[in-house]
C-alpha positions in Angstrom: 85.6 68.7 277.3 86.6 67.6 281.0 83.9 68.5 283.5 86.7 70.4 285.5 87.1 72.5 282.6 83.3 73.6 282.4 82.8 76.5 284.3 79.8 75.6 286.7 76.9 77.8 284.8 77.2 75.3 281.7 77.2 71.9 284.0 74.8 73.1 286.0 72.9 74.3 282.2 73.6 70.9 280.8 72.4 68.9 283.9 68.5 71.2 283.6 68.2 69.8 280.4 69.5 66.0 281.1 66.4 66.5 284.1 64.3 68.1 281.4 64.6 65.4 278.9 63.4 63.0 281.6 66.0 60.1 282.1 65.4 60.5 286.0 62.2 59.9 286.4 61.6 55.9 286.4 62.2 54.2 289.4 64.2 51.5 287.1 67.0 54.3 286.2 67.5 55.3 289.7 68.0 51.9 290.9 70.5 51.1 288.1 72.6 54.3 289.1 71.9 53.5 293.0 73.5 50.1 292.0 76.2 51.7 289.5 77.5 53.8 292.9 77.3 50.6 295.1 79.8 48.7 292.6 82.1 52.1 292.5 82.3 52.5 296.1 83.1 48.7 296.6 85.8 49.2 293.7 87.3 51.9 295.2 87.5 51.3 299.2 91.0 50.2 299.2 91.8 54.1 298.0 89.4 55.4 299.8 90.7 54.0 303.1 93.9 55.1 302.5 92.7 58.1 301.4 91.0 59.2 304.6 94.7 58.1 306.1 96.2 60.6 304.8 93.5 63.4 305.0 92.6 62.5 308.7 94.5 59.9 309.7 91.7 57.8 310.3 92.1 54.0 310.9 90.7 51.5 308.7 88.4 50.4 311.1 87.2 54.3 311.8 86.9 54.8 308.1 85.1 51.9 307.4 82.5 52.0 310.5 81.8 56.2 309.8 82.2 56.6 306.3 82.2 54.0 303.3 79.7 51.7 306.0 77.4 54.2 306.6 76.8 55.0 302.8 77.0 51.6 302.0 73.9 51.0 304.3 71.9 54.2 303.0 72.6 52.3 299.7 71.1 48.9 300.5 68.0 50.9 302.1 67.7 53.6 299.4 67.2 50.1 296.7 64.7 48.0 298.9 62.7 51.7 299.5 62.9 53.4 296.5 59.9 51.9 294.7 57.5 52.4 297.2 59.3 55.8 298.8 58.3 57.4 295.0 54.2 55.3 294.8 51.6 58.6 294.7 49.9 58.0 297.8 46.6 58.0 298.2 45.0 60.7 300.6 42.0 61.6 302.4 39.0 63.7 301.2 36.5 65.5 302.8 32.7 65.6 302.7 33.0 68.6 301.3 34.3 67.7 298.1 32.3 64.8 297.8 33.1 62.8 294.4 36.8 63.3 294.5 40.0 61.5 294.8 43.1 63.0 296.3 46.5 61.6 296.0 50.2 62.8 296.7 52.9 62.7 294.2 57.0 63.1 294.7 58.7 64.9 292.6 62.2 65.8 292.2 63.4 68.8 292.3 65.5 68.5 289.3 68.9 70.0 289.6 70.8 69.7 293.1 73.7 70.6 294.9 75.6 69.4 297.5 78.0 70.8 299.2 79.6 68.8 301.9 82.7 69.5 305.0 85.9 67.8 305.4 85.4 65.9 308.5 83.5 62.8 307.4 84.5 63.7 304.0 82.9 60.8 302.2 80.0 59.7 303.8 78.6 62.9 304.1 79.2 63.7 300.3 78.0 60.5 299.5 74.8 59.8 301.6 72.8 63.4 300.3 73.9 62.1 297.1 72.0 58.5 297.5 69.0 60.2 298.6 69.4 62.6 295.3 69.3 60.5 292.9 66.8 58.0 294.5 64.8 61.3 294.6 65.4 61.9 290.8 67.2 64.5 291.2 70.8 65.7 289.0 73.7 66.8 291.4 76.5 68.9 291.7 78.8 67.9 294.9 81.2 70.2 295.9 83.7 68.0 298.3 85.7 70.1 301.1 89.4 71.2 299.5 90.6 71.0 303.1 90.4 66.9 302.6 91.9 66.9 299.0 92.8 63.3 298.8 90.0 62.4 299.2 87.9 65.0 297.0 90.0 64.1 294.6 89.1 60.3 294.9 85.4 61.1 294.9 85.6 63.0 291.8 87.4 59.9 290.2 84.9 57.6 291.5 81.7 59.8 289.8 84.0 60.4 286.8 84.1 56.8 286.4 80.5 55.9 287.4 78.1 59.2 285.8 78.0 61.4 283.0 78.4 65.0 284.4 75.6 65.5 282.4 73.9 64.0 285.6 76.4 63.6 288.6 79.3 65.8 288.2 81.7 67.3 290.8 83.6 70.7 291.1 86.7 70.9 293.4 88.0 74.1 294.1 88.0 76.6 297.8 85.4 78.9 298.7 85.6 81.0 295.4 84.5 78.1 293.5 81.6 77.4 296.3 80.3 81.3 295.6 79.9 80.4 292.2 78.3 77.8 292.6 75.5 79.2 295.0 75.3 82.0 292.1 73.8 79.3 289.9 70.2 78.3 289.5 70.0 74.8 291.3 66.2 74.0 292.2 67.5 72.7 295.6 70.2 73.0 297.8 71.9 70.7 300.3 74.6 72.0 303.0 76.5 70.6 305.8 79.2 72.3 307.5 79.2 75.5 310.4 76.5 77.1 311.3 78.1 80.3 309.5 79.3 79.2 306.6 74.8 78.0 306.7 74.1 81.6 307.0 76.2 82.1 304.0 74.4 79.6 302.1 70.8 80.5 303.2 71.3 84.0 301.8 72.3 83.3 298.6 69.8 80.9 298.2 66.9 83.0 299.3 68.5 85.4 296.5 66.7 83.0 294.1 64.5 81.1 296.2 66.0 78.2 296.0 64.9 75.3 299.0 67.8 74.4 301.5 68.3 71.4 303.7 71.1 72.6 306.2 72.9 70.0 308.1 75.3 72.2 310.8 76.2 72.1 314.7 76.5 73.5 317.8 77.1 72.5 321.8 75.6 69.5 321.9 75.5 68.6 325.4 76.3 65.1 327.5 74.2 64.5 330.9 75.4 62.2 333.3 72.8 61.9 336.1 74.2 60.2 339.2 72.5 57.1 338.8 74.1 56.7 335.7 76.1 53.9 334.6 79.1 55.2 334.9 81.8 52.6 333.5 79.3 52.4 330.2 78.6 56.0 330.4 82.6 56.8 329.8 82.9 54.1 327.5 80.6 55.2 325.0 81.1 59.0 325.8 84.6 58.5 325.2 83.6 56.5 321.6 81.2 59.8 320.6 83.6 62.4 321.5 86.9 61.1 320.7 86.0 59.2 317.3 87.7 61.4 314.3 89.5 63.4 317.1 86.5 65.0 318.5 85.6 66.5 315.0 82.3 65.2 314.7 79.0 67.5 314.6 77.1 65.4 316.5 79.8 64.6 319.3 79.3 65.4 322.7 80.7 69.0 322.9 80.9 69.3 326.9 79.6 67.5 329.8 77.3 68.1 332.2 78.0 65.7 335.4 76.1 65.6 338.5 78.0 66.4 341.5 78.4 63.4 343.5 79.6 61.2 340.8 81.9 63.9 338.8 84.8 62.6 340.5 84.4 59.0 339.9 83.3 59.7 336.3 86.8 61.9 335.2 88.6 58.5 336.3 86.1 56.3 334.7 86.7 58.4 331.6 90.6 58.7 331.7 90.4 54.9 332.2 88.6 54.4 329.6 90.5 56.8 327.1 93.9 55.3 327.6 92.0 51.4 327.5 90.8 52.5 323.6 94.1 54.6 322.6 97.4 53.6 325.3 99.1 55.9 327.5 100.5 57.9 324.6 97.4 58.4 322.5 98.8 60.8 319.9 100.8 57.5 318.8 98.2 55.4 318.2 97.1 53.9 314.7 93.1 54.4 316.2 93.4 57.8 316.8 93.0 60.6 314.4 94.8 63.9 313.6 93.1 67.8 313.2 92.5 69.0 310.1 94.4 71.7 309.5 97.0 73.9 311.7 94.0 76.6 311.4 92.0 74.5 313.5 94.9 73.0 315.4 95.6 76.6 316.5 91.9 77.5 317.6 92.0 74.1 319.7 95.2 74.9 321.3 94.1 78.0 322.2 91.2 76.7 324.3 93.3 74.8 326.5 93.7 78.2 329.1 89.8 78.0 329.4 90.1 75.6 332.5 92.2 73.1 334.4 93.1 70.0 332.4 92.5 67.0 334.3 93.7 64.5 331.8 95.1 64.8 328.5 96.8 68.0 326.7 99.4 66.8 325.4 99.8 68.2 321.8 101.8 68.2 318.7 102.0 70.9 315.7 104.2 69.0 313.5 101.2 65.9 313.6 98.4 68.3 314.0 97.8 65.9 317.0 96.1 66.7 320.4 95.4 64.0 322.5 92.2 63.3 324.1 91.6 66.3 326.8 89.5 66.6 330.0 88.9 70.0 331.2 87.5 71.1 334.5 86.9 74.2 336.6 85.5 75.7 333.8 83.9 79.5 333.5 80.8 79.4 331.7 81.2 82.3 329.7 84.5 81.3 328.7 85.3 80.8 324.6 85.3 77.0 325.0 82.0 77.4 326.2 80.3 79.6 324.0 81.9 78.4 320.6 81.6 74.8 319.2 84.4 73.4 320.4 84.6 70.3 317.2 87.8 68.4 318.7 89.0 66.8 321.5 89.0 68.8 324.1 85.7 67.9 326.9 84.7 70.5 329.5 83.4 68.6 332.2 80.4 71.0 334.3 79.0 70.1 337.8 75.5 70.5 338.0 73.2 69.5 341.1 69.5 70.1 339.4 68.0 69.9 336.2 67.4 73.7 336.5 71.1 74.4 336.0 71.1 72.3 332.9 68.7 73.4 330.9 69.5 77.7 331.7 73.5 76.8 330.3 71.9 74.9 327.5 69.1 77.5 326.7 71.4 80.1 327.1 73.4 78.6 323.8 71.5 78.1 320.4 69.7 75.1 319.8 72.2 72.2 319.9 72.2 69.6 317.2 72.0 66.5 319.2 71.5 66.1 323.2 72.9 62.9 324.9 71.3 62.0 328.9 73.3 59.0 330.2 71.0 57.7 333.2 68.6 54.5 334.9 65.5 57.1 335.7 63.6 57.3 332.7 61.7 60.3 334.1 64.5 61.9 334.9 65.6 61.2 330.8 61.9 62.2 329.8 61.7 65.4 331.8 65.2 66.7 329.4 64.1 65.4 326.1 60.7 67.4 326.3 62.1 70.4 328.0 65.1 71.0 326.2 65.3 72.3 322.5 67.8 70.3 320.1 67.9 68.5 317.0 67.9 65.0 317.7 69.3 62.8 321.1 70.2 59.6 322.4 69.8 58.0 325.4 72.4 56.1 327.4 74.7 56.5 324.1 76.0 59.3 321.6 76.3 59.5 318.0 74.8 56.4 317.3 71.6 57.7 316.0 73.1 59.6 313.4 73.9 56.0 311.8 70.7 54.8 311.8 69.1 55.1 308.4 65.7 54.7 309.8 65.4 58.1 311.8 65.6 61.2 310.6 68.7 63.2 311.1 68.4 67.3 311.5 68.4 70.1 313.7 66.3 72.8 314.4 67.0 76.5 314.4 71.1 77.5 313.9 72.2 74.0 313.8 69.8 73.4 310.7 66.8 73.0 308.7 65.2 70.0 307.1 66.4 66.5 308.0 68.0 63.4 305.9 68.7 59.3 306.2 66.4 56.9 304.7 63.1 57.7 303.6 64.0 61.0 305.2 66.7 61.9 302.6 64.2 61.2 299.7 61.9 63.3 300.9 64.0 66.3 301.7 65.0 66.2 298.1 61.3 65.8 296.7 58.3 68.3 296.5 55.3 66.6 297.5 52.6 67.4 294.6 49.0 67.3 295.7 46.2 66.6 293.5 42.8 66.5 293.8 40.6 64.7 291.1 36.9 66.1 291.0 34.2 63.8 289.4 32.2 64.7 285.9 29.1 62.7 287.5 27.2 65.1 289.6 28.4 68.7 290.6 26.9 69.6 294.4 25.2 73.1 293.8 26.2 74.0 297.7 29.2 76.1 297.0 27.6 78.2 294.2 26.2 81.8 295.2 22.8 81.2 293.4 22.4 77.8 295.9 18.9 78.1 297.5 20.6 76.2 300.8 24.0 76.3 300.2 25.0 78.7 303.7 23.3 75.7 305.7 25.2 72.6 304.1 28.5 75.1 304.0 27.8 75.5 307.6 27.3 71.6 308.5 30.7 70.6 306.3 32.9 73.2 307.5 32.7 72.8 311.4 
């Protein structure tokens, strides 16, 4: 029987007992399927480009670069790490236990699932994944339906590659997404919205169930004044306009410090129209919104200032070109809601006291970006400020590093991923403590003559 025919209680039954029988646990079978999944995604990037056309109308240089790239590179680190990411490692004792050995063992959780959004539809389906299976783990992916092409293509590609007995994917809308978080997986992985999270966290604290939950939030931009300002637009422009603004980690608004505000707007419209011509909405680099649902909700946060630059849309394309807002109110909707397209409110600020009451005002962002030549200035933010993870003098480029760890903290997530960092969040860290036969100290006993003394000296 077709794994879309199974309903998800017997794949999800059939992949406890493929964990159970233990095919996962040697290193050497993860790094065959790790190697299996770099030959499919190879196979099938041709589709998979064209594929993310459709869906997003991404280029083939945007797809490559933030999708198939990115997973191929968590591949190629995942197979030189793997070996010594799943060692036991040896671990300190103290005096107190004097004649033991304590080590630390991973161990997979066992049956997985992972459920991922439509924006970076493969990479972000595919790079949990890596760091599943390297873990030892089963999965379940659940792909977005709102990027069907493509869901479709990534259930091809593990059809092809896995027996669902192992890796299996369900397509299907949010019913099909209940069921599945009605199942009994020993660990769950998320990304998406920050309420769709909520969703997830509850039905997994129904059963206990660990979470790592990859969401979102304002993320905010700093421009000091003695920033560089041609570099700053140039790569601000890169972070927030990539995918049409609907990344989770792009720059959501920007704060700009007053005397340069008005040479940066032009340094930023010069820079847009450099990467995507003076009709941007027409260009083969730039991207489309997902769905008129979202198209709608962007539109309608056009009102919520002055455009400077940009707003030009189009409902039949699900287009909007890249927007620059200014003038406005801070307790407007585009202010208080992720905005996740390309629309950038640009806020004047004069001292670092105004930055961080707007920013702590919002829940914790899932990235921070400071664009500026005083690393003080840069230091002062970072430790001040509450957010998942930052860059400075950039955006978004951490998130494609596979040697830092990739999470946020409070509503735009829990638990981190990437790397080393991905095997661990789908591992439980076992600890075990080896006592010697040899001698047994009589100190801890209650019938130990000057065991309160020695107790006392140890533990201090």
């Amino acid at each position: 029987m077709p794994v879309s025919a199974l309903p998800p209680s017997e794949i999800v039954r059939r992949q406890h007992a493929f964990f159970r029988d233990g095919a996962t646990r040697p290193v050497s079978f993860r790094v065959d399927r790790l190697r299996k999944l770099r030959e499919a995604i190879v196979r099938f990037e041709p589709r998979l480009l064209a594929a993310l056309r459709q869906d997003l109308n991404k280029s083939e240089r945007e797809a490559y670069a933030t999708e198939i790239g990115i997973a191929l590179t968590e591949l190629r680190v995942a197979l030189r790490g793997v070996r010594g990411w799943a060692k036991p490692k040896r671990a300190k004792t103290p005096m107190s236990h004097s004649g033991a050995s304590s080590r630390i063992v991973p161990e997979p959780y066992g049956t997985t699932l992972i459920v991922s959004p439509w924006n970076y539809p493969f990479m972000l389906t595919i790079a949990p994944l890596i760091s599943a299976i390297a873990a030892g783990n089963t999965a379940v992916l659940k792909p977005s339906e709102l990027t069907p092409n493509v869901s479709m293509l990534i259930a091809e590609l593990i059809r092809e590659t896995f027996s669902s007995d192992y890796v299996a994917v369900v397509e299907g809308d949010a019913q099909v997404s209940a069921e599945l978080l009605r199942q009994p997986f020993d660990h769950i992985f998320f990304t998406g919205s920050p309420a769709v999270g909520r969703i997830v966290m509850e039905a997994a604290a129904k059963q206990l169930i660990p979470v790592t939950l990859e969401l979102g939030g304002k993320s905010p931009c700093i421009v000091d004044k003695d920033a560089d300002l041609q570099l700053a637009a140039k790569r601000i422009a890169f972070g927030k306009f990539t995918n049409a603004g609907q990344t989770c980690v792009a720059p959501d608004y920007a704060f700009v410090h007053r005397e340069v505000k008005e040479a940066f707007v032009e340094k930023l419209a010069e820079v847009v129209t450099r990467f995507y011509g003076e009709r941007p909405m027409e260009s083969p680099e730039y991207g489309r919104i997902v769905n008129e649902r979202h198209y709608k909700r962007l539109t309608g946060y056009l009102d919520d200032g002055r455009i400077v630059f940009g707003g030009q849309t189009d409902g039949t394309s699900l287009k909007i070109a890249p927007t620059l807002l200014d003038q406005v109110p801070l307790d407007s909707p585009i202010m208080r809601e992720e905005i996740f397209g390309p629309l950038l409110p640009i806020v004047e600020y004069e001292d670092e006291a105004e930055i961080e009451a707007v920013v702590e005002a919002n829940p914790k962002p899932l990235a921070l970006y400071v664009f500026t030549r005083n690393k003080a200035f840069a230091g002062r933010i970072v430790e001040r400020i509450r957010f998942g993870d930052a860059c400075i003098n950039d955006t978004v480029m951490h998130f494609g590093s596979p040697y830092l760890p990739i999470g946020g903290v409070g509503s735009s997530g829990i638990g981190s991923y990437h790397g080393e960092y991905g095997f661990r969040a789908f591992s439980h860290y076992k600890s075990i403590l080896t006592m010697t036969n040899l001698f047994d100290p009589p100190f801890r006993y209650p019938d130990s003559k000057w065991g309160m003394k020695v107790i006392r000296k140890l533990l201090r």
